[in-house]
Biopython code that builds the backbone (N, CA, C, O; Angstrom):
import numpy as np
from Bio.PDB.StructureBuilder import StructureBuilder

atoms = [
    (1, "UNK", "N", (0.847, -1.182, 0.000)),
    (1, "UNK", "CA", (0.000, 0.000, 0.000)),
    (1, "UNK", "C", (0.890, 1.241, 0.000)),
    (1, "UNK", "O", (1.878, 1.324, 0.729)),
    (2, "UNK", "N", (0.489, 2.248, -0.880)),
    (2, "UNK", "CA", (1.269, 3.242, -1.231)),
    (2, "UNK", "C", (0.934, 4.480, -0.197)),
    (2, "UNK", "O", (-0.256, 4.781, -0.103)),
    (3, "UNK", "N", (1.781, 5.138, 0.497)),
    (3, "UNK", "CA", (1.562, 6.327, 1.838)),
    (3, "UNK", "C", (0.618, 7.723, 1.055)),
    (3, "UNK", "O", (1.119, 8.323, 0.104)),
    (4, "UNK", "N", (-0.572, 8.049, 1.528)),
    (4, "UNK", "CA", (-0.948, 8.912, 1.070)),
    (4, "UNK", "C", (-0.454, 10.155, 0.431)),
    (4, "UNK", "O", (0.411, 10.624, 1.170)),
    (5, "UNK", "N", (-0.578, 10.690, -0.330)),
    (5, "UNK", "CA", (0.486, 12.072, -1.076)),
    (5, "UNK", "C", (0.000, 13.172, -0.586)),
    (5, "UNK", "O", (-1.179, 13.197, -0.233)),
    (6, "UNK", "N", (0.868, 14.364, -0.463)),
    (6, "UNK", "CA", (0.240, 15.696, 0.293)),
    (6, "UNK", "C", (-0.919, 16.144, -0.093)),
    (6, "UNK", "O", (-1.725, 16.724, 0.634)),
    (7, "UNK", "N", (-1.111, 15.783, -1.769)),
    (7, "UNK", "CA", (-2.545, 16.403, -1.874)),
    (7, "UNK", "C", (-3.620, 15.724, -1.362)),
    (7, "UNK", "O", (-4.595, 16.372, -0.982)),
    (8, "UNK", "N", (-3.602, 14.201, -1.266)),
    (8, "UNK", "CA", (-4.534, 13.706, -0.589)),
    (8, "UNK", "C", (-4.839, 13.718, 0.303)),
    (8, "UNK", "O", (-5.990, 13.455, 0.650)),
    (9, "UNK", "N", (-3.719, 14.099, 1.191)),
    (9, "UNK", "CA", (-4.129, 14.529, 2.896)),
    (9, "UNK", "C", (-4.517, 15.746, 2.742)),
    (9, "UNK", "O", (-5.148, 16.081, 3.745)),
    (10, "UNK", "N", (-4.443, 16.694, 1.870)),
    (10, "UNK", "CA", (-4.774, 17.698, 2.181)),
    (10, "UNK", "C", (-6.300, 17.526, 1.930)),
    (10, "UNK", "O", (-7.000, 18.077, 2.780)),
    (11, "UNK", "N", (-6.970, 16.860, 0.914)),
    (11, "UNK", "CA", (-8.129, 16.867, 0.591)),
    (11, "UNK", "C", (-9.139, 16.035, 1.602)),
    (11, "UNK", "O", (-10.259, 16.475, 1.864)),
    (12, "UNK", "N", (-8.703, 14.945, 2.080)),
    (12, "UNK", "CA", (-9.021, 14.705, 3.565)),
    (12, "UNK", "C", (-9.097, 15.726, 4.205)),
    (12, "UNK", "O", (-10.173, 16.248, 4.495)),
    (13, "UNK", "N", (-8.049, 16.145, 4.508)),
    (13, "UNK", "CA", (-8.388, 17.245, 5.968)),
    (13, "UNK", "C", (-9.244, 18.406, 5.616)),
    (13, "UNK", "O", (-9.772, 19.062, 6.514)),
    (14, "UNK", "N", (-9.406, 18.686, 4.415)),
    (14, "UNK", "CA", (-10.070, 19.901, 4.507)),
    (14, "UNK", "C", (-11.760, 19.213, 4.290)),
    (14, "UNK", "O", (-12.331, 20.130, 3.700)),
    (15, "UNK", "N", (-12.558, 18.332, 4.438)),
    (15, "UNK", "CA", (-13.361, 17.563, 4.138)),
    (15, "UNK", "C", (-13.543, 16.621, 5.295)),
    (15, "UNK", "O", (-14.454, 15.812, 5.117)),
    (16, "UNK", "N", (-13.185, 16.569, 5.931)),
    (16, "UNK", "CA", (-13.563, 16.207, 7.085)),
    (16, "UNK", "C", (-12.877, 16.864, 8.464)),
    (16, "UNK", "O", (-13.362, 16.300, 9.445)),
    (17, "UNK", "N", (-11.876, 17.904, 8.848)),
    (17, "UNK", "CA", (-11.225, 18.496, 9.828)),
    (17, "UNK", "C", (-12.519, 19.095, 10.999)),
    (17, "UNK", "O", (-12.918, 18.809, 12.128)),
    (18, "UNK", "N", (-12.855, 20.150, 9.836)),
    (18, "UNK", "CA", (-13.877, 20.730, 11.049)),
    (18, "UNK", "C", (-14.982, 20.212, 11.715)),
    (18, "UNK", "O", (-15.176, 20.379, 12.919)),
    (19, "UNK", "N", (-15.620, 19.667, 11.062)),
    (19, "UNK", "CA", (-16.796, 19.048, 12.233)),
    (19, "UNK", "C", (-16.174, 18.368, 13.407)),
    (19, "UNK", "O", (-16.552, 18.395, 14.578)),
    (20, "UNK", "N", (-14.953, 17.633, 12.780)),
    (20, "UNK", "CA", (-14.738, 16.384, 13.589)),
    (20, "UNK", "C", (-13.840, 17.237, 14.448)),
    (20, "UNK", "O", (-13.797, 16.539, 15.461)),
    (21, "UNK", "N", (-13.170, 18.187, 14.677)),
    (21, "UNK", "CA", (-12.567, 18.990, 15.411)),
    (21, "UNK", "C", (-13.417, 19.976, 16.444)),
    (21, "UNK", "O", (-12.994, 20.643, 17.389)),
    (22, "UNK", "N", (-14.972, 19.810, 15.851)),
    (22, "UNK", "CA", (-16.307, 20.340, 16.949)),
    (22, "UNK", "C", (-16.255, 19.584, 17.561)),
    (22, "UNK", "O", (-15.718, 19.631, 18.668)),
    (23, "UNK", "N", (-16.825, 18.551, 17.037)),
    (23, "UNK", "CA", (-16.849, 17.509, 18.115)),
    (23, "UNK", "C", (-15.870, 16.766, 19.079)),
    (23, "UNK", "O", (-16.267, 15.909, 19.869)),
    (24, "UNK", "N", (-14.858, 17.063, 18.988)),
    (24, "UNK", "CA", (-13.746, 16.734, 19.628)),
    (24, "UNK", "C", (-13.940, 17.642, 21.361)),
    (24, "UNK", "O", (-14.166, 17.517, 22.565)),
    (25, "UNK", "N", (-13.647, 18.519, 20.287)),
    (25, "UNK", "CA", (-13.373, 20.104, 21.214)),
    (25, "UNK", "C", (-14.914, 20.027, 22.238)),
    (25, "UNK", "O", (-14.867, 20.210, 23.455)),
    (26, "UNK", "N", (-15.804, 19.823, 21.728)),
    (26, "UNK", "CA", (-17.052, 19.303, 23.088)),
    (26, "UNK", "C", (-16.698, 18.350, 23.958)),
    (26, "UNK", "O", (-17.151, 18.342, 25.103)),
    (27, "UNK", "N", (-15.996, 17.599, 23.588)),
    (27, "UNK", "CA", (-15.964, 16.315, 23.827)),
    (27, "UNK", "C", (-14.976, 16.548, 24.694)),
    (27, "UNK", "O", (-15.517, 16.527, 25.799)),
    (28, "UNK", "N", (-13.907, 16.745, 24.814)),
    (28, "UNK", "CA", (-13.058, 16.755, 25.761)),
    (28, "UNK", "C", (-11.775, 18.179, 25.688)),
    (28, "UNK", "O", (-10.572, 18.227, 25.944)),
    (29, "UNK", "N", (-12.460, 18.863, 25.363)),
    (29, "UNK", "CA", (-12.083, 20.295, 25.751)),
    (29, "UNK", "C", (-10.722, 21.345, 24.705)),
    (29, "UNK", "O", (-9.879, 20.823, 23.976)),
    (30, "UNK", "N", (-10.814, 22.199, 24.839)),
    (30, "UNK", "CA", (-9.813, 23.140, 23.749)),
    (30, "UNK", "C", (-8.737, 22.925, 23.977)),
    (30, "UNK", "O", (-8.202, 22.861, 22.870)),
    (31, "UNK", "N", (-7.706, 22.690, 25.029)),
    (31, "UNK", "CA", (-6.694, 22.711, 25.420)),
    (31, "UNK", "C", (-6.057, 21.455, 24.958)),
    (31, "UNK", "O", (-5.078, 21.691, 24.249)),
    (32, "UNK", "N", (-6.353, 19.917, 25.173)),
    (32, "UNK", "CA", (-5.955, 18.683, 24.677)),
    (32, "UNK", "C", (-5.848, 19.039, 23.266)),
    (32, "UNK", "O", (-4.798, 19.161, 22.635)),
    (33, "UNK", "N", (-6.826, 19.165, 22.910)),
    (33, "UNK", "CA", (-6.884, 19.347, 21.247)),
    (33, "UNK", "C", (-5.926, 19.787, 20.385)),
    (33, "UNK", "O", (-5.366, 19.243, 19.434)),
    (34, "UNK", "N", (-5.777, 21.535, 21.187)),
    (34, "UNK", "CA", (-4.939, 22.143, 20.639)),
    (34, "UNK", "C", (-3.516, 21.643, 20.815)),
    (34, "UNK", "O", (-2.634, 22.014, 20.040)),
    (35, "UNK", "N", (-3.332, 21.008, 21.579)),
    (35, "UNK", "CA", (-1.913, 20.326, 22.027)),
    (35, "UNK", "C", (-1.852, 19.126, 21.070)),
    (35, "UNK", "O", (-0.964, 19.193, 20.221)),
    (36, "UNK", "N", (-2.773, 17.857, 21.057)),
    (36, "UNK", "CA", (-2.667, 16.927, 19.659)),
    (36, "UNK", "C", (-2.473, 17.416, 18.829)),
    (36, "UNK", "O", (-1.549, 17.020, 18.119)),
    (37, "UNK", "N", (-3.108, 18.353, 18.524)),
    (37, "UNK", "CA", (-2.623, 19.659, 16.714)),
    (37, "UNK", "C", (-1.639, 19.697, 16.506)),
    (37, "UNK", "O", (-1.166, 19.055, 15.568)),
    (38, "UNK", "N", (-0.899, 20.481, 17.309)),
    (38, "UNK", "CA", (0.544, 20.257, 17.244)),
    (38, "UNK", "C", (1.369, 19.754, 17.170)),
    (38, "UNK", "O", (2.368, 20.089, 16.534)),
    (39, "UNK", "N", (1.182, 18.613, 17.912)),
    (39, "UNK", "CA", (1.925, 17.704, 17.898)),
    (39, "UNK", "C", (1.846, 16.648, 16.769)),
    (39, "UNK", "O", (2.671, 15.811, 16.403)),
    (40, "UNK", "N", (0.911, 16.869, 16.439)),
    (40, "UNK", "CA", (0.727, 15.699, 15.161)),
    (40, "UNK", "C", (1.386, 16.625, 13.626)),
    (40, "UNK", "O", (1.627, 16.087, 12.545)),
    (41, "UNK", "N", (1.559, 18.114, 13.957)),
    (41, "UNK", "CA", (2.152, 18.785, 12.508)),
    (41, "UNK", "C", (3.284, 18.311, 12.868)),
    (41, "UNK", "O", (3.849, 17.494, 12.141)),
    (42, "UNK", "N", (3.946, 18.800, 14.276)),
    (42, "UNK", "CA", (5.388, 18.559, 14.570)),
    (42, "UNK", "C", (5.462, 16.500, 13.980)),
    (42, "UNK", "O", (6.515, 15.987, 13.600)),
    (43, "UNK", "N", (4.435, 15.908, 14.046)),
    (43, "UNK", "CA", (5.256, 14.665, 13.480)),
    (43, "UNK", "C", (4.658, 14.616, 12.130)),
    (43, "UNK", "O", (5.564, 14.574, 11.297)),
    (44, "UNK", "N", (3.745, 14.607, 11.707)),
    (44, "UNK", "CA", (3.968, 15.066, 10.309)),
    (44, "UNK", "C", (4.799, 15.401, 9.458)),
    (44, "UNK", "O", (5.020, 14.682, 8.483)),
    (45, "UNK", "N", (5.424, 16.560, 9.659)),
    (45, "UNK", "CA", (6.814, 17.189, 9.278)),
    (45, "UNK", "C", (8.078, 16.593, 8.971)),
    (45, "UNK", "O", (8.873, 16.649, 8.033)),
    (46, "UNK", "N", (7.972, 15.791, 10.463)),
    (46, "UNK", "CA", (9.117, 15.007, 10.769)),
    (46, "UNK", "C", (9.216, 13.611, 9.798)),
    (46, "UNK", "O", (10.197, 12.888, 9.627)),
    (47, "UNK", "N", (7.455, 13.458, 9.056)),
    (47, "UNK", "CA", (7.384, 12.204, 8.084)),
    (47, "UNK", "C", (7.913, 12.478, 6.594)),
    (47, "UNK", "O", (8.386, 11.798, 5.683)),
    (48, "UNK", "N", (7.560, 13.949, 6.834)),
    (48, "UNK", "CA", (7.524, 14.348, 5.107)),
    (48, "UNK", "C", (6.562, 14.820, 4.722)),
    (48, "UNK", "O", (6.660, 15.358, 3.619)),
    (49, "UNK", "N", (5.480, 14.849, 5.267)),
    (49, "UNK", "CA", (3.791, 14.762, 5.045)),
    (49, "UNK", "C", (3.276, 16.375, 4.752)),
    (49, "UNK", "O", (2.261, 16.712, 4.142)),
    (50, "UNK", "N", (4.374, 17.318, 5.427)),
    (50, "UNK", "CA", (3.759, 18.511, 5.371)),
    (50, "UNK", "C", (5.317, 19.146, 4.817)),
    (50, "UNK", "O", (6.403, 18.660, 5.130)),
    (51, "UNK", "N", (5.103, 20.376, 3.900)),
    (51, "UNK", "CA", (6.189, 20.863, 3.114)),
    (51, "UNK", "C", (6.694, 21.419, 4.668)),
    (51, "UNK", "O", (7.748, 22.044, 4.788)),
]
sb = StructureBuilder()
sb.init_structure("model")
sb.init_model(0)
sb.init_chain("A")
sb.init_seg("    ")
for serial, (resi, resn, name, xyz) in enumerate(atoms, 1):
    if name == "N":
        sb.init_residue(resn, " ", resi, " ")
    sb.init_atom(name, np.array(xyz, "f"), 0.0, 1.0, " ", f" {name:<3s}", serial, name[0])
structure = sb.get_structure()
């Protein structure tokens, strides 16, 4: 199986990010969230995944 390409993550995320980032953020609050965010660009980055 071939690793998704930037445009495809990008088209994912922009197609499903926000709702599911409402519902998150109800769900267990702004602060966690905003901290997974980050941390998932910071490894992202670190994959290749984000220029």
């Amino acid at each position: 199986m071939n690793d998704p390409s930037l445009a495809e993550i990008a088209l994912f995320r922009n197609a499903t990010q926000k709702p599911v980032l409402k519902f998150i953020r109800e769900q267990v609050g702004d602060k966690l969230v905003d901290d997974l965010l980050k941390a998932s660009e910071v490894s992202l980055k670190e994959l290749g995944y984000t220029p």
